[in-house]
VOBA-1610 file (N, C-alpha, C; in pm, whole numbers, padded with zeros to 5 digits, always signed):
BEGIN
Unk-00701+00708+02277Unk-00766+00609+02362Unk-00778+00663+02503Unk-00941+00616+02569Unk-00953+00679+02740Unk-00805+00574+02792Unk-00758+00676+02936Unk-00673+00628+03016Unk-00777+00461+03047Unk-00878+00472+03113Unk-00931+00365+03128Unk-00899+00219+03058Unk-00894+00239+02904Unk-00860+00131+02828Unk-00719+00109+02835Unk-00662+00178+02835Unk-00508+00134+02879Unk-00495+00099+03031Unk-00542+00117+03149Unk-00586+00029+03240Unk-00618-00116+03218Unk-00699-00134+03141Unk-00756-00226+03124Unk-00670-00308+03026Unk-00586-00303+02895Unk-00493-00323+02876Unk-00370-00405+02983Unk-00313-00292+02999Unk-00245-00324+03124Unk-00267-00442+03244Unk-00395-00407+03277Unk-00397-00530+03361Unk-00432-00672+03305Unk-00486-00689+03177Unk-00493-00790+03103Unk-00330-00840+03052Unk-00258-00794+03036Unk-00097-00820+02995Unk-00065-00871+03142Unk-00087-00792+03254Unk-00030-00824+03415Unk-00119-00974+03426Unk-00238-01031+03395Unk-00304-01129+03436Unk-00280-01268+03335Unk-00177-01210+03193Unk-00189-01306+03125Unk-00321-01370+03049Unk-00415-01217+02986Unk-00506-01238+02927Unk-00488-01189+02795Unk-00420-01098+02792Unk-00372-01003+02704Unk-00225-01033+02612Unk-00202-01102+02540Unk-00093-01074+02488Unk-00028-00960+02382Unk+00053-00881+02405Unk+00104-00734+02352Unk+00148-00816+02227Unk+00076-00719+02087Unk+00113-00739+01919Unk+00195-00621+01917Unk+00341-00629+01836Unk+00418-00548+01762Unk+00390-00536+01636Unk+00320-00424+01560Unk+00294-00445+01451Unk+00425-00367+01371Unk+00412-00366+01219Unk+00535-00355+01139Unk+00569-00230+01143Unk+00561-00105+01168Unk+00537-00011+01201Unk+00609+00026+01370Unk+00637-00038+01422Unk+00614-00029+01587Unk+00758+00034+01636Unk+00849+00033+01546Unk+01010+00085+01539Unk+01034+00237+01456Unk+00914+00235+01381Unk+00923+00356+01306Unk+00978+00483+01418Unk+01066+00554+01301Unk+01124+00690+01360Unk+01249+00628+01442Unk+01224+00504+01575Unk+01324+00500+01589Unk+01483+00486+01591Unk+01584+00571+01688Unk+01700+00604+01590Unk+01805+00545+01736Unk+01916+00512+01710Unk+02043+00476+01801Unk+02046+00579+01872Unk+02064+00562+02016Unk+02057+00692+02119Unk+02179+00728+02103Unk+02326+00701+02029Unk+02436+00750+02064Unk+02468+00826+01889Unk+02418+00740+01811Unk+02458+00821+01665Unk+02377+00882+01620Unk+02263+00828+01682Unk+02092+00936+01593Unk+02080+00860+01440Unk+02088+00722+01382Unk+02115+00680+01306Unk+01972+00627+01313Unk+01893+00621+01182Unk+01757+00541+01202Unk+01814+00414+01243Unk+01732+00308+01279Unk+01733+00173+01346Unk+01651+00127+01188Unk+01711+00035+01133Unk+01654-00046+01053Unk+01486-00116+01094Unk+01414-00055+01017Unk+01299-00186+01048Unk+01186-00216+00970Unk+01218-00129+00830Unk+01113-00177+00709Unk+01187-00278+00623Unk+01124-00333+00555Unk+01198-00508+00486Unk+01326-00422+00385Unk+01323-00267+00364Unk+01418-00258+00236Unk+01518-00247+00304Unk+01537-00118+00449Unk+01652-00101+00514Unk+01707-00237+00620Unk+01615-00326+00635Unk+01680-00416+00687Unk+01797-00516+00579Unk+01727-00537+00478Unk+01786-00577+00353Unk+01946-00516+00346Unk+01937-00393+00320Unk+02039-00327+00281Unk+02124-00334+00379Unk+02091-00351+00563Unk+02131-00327+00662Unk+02248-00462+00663Unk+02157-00587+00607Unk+02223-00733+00639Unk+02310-00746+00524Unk+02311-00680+00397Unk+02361-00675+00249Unk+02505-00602+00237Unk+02556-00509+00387Unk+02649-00384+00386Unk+02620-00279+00262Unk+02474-00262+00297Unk+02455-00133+00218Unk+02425-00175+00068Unk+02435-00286+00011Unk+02398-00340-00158Unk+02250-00369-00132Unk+02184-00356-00254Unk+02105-00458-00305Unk+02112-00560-00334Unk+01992-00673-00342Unk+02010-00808-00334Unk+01953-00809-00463Unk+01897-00934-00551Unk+01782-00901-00682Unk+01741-00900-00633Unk+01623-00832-00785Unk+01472-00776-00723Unk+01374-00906-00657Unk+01443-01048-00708Unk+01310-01085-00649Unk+01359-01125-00446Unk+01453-01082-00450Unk+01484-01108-00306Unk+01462-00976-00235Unk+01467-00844-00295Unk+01479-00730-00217Unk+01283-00724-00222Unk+01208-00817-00304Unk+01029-00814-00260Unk+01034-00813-00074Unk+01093-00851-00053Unk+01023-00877+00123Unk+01162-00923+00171Unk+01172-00906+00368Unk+01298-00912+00402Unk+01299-01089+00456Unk+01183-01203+00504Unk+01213-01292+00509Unk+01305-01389+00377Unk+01255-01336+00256Unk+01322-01395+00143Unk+01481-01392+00182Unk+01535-01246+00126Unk+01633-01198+00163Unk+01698-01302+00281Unk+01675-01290+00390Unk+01734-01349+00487Unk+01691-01525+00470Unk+01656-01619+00436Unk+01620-01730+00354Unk+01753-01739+00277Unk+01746-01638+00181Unk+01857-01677+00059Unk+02017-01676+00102Unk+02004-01554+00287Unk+02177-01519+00327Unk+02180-01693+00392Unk+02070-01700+00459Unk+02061-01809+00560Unk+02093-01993+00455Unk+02086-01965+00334Unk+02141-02095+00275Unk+02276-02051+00206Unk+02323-01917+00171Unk+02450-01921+00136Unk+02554-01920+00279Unk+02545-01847+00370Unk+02632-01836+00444Unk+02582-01941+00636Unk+02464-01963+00614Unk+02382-02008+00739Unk+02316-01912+00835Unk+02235-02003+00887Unk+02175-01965+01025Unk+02213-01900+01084Unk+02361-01946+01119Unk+02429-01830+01246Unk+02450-01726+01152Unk+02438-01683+01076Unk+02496-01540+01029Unk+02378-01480+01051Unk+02255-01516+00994Unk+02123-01471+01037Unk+02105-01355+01178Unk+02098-01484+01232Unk+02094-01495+01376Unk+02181-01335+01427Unk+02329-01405+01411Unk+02401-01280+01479Unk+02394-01140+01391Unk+02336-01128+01285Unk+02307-01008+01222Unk+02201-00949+01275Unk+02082-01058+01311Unk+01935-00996+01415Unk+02007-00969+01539Unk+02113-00982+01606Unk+02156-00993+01730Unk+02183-00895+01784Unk+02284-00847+01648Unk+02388-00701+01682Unk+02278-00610+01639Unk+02205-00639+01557Unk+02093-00518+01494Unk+02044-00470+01618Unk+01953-00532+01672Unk+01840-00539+01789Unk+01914-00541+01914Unk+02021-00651+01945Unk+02076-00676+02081Unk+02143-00598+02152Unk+02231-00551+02072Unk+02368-00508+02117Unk+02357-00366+02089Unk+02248-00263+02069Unk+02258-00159+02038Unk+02179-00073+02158Unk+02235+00032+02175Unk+02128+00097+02283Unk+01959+00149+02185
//
């Protein structure tokens, strides 16, 4: 893309015309700056990430909202929650 369009970008995000999309993809490659560990962010390694490394069944390991649906009525919300927390929050 010309520098121009990312100008233009840019100042549409600065004016509140523009709102920035993360698409599913947008974490790829990235890894923990201190272990070099990929960062979870396709539906299987997040799965496995919230699971301690198991599989769930197959029809829960289809997609990661399921998965997290099925932790979120056995154990709740807050487990959810603070599993997206420490994943994303608390990590460099």
């Amino acid at each position: 893309m010309a520098d121009y369009v990312f100008k233009e970008i840019i100042t549409g995000i600065k004016c509140g015309q523009v709102i920035p999309y993360l698409g599913p993809g947008a974490l790829r490659g990235a890894t923990h700056q201190v272990t070099g560990q990929a960062i979870p962010a396709d539906s299987d390694s997040l799965i496995y990430a919230m699971n301690d490394g198991k599989p769930m069944a197959p029809k829960l390991m289809y997609e990661f909202p399921r998965a997290a649906m099925n932790m979120e009525l056995k154990r709740g919300r807050p487990f959810v929650t603070k599993f997206l927390t420490k994943l994303y929050g608390e990590n460099q």
